[in-house]
N, C-alpha and C positions, 0 to 999 in steps of 0.2 A: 546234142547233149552228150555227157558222157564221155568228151574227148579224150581226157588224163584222167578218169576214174581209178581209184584206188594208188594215185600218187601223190607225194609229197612233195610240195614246191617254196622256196624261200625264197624270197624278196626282197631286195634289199631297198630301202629309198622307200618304201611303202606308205608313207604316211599321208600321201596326197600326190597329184598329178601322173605320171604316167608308171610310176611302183604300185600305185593304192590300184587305176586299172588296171594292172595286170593282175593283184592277187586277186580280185573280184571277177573276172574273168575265166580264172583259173579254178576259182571255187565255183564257181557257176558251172565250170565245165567237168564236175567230179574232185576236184583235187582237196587237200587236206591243204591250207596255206600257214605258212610262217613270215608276218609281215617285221620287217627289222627298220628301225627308222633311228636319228639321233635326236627328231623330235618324239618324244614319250606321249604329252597329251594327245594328241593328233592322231598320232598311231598306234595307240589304245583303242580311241574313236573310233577310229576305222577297222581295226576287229574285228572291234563287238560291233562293229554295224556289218559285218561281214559273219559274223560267226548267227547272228538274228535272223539274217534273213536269207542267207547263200550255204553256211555249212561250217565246217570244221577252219577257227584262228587264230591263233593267238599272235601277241604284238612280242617281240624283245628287241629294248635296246642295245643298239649296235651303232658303237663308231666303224667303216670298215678300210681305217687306216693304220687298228690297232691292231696286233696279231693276236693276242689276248683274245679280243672280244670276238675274232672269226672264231677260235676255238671254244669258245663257251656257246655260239650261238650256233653252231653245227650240234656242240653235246644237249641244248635245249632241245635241238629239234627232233633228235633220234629220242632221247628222253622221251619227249611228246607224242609222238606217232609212231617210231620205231624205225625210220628208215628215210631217207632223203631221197628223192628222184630229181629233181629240176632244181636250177638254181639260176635265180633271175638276176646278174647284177645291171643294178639299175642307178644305183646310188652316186651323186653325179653333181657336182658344181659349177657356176659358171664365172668368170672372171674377166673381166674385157681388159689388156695392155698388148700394145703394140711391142716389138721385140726391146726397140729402144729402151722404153719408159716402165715399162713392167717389172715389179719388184721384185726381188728375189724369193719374198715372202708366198706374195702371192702364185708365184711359181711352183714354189715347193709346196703349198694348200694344194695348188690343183693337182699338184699331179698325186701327190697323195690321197687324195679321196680319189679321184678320176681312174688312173691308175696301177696306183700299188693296191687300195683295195679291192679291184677286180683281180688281181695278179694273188693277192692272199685268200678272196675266195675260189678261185678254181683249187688253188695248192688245199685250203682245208675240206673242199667237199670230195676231193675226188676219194680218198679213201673211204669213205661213207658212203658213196655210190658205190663203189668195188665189193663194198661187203653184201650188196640185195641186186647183181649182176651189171648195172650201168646205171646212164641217167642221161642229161642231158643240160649243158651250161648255154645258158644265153646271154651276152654281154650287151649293154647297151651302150654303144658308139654315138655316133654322130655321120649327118652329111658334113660336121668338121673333121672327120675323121677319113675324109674322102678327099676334100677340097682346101685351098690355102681362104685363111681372112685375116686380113692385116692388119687386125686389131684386135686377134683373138689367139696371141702366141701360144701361151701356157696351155690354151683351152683346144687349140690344132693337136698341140703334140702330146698332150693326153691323150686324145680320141684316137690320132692316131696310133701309137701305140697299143689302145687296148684291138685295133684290128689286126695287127702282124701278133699281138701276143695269144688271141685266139686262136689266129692260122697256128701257131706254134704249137699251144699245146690241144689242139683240135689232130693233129700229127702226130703228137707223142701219145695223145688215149688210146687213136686209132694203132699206132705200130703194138701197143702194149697191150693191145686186148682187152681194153677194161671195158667197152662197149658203153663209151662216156661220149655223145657227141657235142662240138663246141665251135658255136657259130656266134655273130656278131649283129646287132639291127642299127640300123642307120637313118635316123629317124630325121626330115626337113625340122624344119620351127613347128613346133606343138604347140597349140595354148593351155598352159597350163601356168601355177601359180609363178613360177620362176621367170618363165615370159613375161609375161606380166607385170612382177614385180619390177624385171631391166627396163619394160618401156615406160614406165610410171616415173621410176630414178629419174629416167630419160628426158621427162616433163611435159611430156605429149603422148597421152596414151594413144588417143585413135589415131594420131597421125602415124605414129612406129608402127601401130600395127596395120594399117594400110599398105609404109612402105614392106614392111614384111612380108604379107600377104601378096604384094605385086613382085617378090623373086621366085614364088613357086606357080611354072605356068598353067595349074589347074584353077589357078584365083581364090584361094582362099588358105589359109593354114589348117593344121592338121589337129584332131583331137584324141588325145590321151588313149580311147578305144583302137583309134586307129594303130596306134602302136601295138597294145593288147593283144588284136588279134593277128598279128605276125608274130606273138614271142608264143602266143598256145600253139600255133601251127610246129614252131620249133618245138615246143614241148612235150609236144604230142606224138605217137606211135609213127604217123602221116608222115613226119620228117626223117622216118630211118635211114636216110640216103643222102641226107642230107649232114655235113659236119664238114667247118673249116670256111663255111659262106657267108657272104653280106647280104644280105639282107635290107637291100633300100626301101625304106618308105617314108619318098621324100616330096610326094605333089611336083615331081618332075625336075626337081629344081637340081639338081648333079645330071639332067640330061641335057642342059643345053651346053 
């Protein structure tokens, strides 16, 4: 208990699946949360069911491919609590086209949520960490963001991306002394709503997710906590030594 006591953590993607346990996890473990979502009802919901029975939440909407909305939802958060320490980007799309057939449109979605809004929140919190001595940025990747799949172009070279863009400026916190560290997690197939929702589209729910569950050699997919509690570990005092790393927690599936 008590892991991040007396820090301040944003969320991004909050409003359900692996954003919503993170800031529940993070509030369970002392932290003061700011859950950001572009869904509003949901991630109101999730709050006040956070703030009810865990501790200190409020919800703001945030698209974060807008640069606007990273700056206002950094000024809510110091407004709020006084100070920013963690910053979870979580917030995350997924898009299935092969490189052929993949639209331009959909190209340009993903990588704008995926990552330009990771790339705008490190740019807007880092001076907000600098002002209460550091913090710590954790980016959420993918095992796409490790491995190729041939029907997941737009969604590879997001994920990739957001892990050399960590390494980068995981490099430049570190040379500049802001005592900001910035690491990446790479999380296999999670079940969570968005999973879900692809193998539903898909038209066979249990069958996708059988075959899903037979590419990670542990036998089974990953759930939401599971994620969770690798981004507290980053967020936590416990990872001072840590910045610039991946972070796999994928059911083995990037080791065969």
């Amino acid at each position: 208990m008590n892991r991040v006591k007396g820090k301040v953590a944003l969320i991004t993607g909050a409003a359900m699946g692996i954003g919503q346990a993170c800031a529940e996890v993070l509030a369970t473990e002392g932290a003061a949360v700011v859950l950001s979502d572009v869904n509003v009802a949901t991630g109101k919901d999730a709050a006040t069911a956070i703030e009810k029975a865990l501790g200190q939440a409020i919800f703001c909407e945030h698209d974060v491919g807008d640069e606007k909305a990273w700056q206002r939802v950094v000024s809510e958060t110091i407004v709020a609590y006084g100070r920013l320490d963690i910053l979870v980007n979580n917030a995350g799309i997924g898009v299935a086209g092969e490189v052929e057939h993949a639209s331009l449109g959909d190209w340009e979605r993903t990588l704008r949520v995926n990552l330009t809004g990771v790339f705008l929140g490190i740019k807007h919190v880092i001076p907000a960490m600098c002002r209460t001595g550091g913090g710590s940025i954790i980016n959420l990747s993918s095992i796409e963001g490790l491995v190729g799949d041939p029907t997941l172009a737009a969604y590879n070279a997001s994920k990739g991306g957001v892990r050399l863009l960590t390494k980068s400026a995981a490099l430049y916190c570190a040379h500049s002394g802001y005592g900001i560290r910035v690491n990446s997690v790479h999380p296999g197939y999670i079940w969570t709503p968005m999973v879900e929702g692809s193998l539903r589209a898909s038209g066979d729910l249990e069958a996708g997710r059988k075959r899903l569950e037979s590419l990670h050699p542990v036998g089974h997919l990953g759930e939401p906590n599971d994620i969770a509690y690798g981004v507290l570990y980053l967020a936590s005092d416990e990872s001072k030594f840590v910045t610039g790393a991946e972070l796999v927690i994928d059911g083995g599936y990037t080791a065969q």
